[in-house]
C-alpha positions as CSV (number, residue, x, y, z in Angstrom):
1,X,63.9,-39.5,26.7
2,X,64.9,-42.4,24.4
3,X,62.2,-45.5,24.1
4,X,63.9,-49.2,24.9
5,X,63.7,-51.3,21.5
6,X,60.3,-53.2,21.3
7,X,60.9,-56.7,22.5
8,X,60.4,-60.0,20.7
9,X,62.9,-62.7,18.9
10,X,63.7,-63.1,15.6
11,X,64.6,-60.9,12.9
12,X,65.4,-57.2,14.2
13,X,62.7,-54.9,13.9
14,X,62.5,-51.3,13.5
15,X,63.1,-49.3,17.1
16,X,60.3,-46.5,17.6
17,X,62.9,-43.9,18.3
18,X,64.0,-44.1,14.5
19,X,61.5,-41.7,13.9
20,X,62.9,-38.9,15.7
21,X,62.4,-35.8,13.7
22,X,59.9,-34.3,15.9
23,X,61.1,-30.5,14.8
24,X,62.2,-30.7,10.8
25,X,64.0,-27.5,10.4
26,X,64.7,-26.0,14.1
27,X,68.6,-25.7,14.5
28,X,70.6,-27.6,17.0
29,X,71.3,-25.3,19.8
30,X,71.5,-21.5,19.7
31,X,68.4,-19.1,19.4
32,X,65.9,-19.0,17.0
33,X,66.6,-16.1,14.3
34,X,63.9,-13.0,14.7
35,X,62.5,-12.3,11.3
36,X,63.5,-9.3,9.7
37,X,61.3,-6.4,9.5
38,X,59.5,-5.7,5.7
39,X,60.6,-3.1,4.1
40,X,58.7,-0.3,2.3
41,X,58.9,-0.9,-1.3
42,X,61.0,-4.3,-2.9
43,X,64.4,-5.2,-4.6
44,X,67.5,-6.7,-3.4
45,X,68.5,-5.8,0.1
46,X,72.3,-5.4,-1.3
47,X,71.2,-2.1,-3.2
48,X,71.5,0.9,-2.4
49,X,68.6,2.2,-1.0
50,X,67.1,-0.8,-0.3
51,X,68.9,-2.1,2.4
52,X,67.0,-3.2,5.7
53,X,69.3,-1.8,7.7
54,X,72.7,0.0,8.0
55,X,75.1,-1.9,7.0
56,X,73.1,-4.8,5.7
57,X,75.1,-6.9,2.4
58,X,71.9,-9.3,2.2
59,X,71.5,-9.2,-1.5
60,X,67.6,-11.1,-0.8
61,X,64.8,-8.9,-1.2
62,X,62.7,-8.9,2.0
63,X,60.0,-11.6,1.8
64,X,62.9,-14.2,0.7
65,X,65.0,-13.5,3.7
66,X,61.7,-13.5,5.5
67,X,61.1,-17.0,4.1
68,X,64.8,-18.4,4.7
69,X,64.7,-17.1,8.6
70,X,61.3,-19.0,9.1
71,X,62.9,-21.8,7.4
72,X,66.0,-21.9,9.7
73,X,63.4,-21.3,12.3
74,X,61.2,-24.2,12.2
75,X,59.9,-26.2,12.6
76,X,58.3,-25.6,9.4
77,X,56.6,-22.8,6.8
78,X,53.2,-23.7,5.5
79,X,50.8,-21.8,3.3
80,X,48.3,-21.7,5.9
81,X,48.3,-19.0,8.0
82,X,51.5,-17.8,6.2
83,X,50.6,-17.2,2.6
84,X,52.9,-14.7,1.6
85,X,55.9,-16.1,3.0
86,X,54.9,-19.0,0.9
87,X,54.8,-17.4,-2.0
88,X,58.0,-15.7,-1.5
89,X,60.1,-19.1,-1.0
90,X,58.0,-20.6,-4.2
91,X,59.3,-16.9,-6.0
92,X,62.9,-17.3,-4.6
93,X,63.1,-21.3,-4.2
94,X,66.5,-21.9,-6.0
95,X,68.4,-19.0,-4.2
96,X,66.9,-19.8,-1.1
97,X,68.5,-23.8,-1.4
98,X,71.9,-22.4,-2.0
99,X,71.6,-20.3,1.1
100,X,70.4,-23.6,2.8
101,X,73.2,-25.3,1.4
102,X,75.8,-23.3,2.7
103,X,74.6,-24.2,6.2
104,X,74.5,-27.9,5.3
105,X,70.8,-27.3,5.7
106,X,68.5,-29.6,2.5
107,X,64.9,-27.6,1.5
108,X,62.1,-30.3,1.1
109,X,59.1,-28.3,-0.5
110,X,55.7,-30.3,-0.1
111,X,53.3,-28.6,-2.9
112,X,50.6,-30.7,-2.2
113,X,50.5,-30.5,1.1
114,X,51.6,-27.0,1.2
115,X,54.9,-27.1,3.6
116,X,58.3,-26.8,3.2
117,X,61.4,-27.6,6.0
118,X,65.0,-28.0,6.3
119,X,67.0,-31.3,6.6
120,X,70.7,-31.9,7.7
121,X,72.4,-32.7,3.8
122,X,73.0,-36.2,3.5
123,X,76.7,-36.0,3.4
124,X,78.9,-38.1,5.9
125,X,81.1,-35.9,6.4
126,X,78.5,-33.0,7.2
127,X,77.9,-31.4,10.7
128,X,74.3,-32.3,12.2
129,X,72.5,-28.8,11.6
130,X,69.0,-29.6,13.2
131,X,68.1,-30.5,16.5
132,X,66.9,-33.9,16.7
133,X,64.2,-35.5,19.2
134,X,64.3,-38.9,19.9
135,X,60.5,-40.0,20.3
136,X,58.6,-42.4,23.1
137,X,56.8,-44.9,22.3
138,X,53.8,-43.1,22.9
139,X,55.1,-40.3,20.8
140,X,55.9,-42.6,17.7
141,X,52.5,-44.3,18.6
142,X,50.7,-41.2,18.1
143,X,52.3,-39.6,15.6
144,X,51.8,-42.5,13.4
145,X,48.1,-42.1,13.9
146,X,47.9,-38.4,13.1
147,X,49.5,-39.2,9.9
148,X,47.5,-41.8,8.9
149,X,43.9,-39.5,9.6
150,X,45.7,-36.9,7.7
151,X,46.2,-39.2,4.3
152,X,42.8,-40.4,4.9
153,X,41.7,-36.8,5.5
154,X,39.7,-35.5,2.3
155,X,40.6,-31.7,2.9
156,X,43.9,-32.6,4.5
157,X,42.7,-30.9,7.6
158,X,42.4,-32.9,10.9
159,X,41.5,-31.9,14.4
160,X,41.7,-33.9,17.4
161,X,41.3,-33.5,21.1
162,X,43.5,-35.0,24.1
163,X,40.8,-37.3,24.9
164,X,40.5,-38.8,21.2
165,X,44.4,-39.4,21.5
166,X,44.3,-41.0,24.6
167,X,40.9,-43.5,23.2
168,X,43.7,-44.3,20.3
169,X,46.4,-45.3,22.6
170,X,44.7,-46.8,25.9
171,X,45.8,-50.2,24.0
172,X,49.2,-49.8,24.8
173,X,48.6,-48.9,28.2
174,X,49.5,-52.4,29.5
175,X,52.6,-52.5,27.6
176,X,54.5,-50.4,30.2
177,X,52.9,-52.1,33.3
178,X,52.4,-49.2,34.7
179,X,49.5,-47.9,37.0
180,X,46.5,-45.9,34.7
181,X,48.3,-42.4,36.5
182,X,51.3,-43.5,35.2
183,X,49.3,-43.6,31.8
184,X,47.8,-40.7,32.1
185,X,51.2,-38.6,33.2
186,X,52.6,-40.2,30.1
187,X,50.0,-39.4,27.5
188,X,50.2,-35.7,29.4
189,X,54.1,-35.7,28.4
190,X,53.3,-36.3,24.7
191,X,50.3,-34.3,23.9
192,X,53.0,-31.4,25.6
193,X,56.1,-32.5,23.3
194,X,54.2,-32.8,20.3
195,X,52.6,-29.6,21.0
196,X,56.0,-27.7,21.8
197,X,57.5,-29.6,18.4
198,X,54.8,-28.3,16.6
199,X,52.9,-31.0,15.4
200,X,50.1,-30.2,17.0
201,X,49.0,-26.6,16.5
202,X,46.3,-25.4,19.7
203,X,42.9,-24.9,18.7
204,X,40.2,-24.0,21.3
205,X,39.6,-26.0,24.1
206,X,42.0,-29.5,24.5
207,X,41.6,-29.6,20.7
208,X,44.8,-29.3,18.1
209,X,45.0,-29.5,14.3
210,X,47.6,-31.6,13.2
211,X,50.3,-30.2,11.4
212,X,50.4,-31.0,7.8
213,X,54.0,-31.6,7.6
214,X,53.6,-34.9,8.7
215,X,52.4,-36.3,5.6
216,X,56.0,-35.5,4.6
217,X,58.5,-35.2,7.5
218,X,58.8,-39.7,7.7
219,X,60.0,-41.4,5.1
220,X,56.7,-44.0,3.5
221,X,59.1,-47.4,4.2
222,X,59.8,-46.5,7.8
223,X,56.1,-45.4,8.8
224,X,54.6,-48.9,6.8
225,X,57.6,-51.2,9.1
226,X,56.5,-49.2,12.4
227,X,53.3,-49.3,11.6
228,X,52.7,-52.8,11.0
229,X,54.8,-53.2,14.7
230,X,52.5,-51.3,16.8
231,X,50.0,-53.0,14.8
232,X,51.1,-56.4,16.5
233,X,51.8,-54.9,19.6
234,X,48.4,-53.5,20.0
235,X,47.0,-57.0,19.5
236,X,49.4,-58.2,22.6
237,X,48.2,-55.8,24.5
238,X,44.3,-56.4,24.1
């Protein structure tokens, strides 16, 4: 589902659906790789006697390949709840880019923050690798929110609940010129996606913490020109 370009005249402005990198890291197309079992005991899986399998020629000890798959995965690997594999990527960083590389797949490691996903390579010539989602207006609305409580967050945790998102966005609701169901089926559709896409990670009840990959995933000159858009359209639609 692909948001029209925000209307107006004069010079072009950003479209919403530019930010469409709902799921950094998950592969276009195909399953999602199981992670491999640990073994007992370390060292590369290429050595005798430490192979995970029969037959394996990984040379990566466990927790690396552990790391990679999750990577390949996605949507992303973060510290929390997953400190181990985190550790192991930190441990095995270099050989676990070259790996990437060879799959046209980029690493962006986010120490602060605590996250790390894959990119497609910025190459012309390169095959797109991960599955993109173009994002709604509603999606890019929200998401642009979630980011900003997170930089403003002092622990870099935030929760919120279906009914706090849907506070934030009731001024856009005019915008489509659609009835308040169609509203609400709308804002139902997002909260969904961005759950699926793993931005939003369940807690109990309607409430979700917000992924922490979001203070990294959108580049900082495309959230401050979309930003300052839904800034003016919000002030339309009041």
């Amino acid at each position: 589902m692909t948001e029209p370009g925000v209307p107006g005249t004069g010079p072009a402005r950003p479209d919403p659906a530019d930010l469409r990198t709902a799921r950094p890291g998950r592969p276009a197309g195909g399953s999602s790789p199981s992670a491999p079992p640990a073994p007992s005991g370390s060292g590369s899986g290429g050595e005798a006697g430490s192979r995970l399998w029969p037959g394996d020629h990984g040379t990566l000890p466990a927790p690396a390949r552990l790391a990679l798959a999750r990577l390949v995965r996605g949507p992303y690997l973060a510290a929390e709840p997953e400190p181990d594999t985190w550790r192991a990527l930190l441990a095995h960083e270099d050989v676990v880019r070259e790996r990437l590389a060879d799959q046209y797949l980029d690493l962006v490691v986010d120490a602060d923050a605590q996250v790390a996903f894959v990119r497609d390579v910025p190459a012309a010539d390169a095959p797109q690798v991960v599955r993109e989602v173009t994002l709604t207006f509603l999606d890019t609305a929200l998401l642009l929110h979630l980011r900003a409580l997170l930089l403003d967050s002092s622990d870099g945790r935030v929760a919120i609940s279906r009914d706090e998102a849907a506070d934030h966005l009731a001024v856009y609701r005019r915008r489509g010129g659609g009835s308040p169901m169609d509203f609400t089926r709308q804002l139902d559709a997002t909260w969904a996606r961005l759950v699926e896409s793993g931005m939003l990670e369940p807690l109990s009840g309607d409430r979700c913490l917000v992924s922490p990959v979001l203070r990294t995933v959108f580049g900082a000159d495309q959230v401050a020109a979309l930003s300052g858009e839904y800034a003016r359209l919000a002030k339309e639609s009041a």
